[in-house]
C-alpha angles and dihedrals in degrees: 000000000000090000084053089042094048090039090055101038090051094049086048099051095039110033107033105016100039093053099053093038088059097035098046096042112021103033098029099227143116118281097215097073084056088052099047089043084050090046104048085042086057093052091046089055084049102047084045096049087052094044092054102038084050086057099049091066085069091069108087092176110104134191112044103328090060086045090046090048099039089051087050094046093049084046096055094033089047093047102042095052095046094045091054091041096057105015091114096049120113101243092050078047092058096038089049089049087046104050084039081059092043086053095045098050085047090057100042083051087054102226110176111220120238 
């Protein structure tokens, strides 16, 4: 009971209750385009994770080679499909124009990779 009570209290507070607190009252802006982001997010995990347990039936090797390339299967799958979904989105926009600064520094400072 006290696991349940814990479990729901915590997806209440952070997830529901947290969101509209900070975008109503810090950002200023309305709390239903955080929850359809969230949602269709939510979709997107859920599509992902389909698409890359259906094609890890397609892997017939067993003992720790299956489960390496498996993992490396769910890795690459997961991360494609995320990448072209949102890769016009303006956070991976941000995060895209970020890592292309830190590269660029790296390479005005002159470190020499290893």
């Amino acid at each position: 009971g006290i696991l349940w009570a814990s479990t729901i209290s915590r997806v209440l507070t952070y997830e529901i209750i947290d969101p509209f607190l900070v975008y109503r009252r810090v950002f200023h802006k309305p709390v239903l385009k955080y929850f359809c982001v969230y949602g269709m997010l939510a979709v997107l995990v859920c599509i992902d994770g389909l698409i890359s347990y259906k094609l890890s039936y397609l892997i017939t090797t067993s003992g720790i080679v299956g489960l390496i390339l498996r993992v490396l299967i769910f890795s690459v799958v997961y991360n494609l499909i995320f990448l072209a979904t949102t890769f016009s989105s303006k956070p991976a926009k941000s995060v895209f124009g970020r890592l292309k600064n830190m590269i660029g520094k790296r390479k005005k400072i002159g470190y020499k990779s290893k």
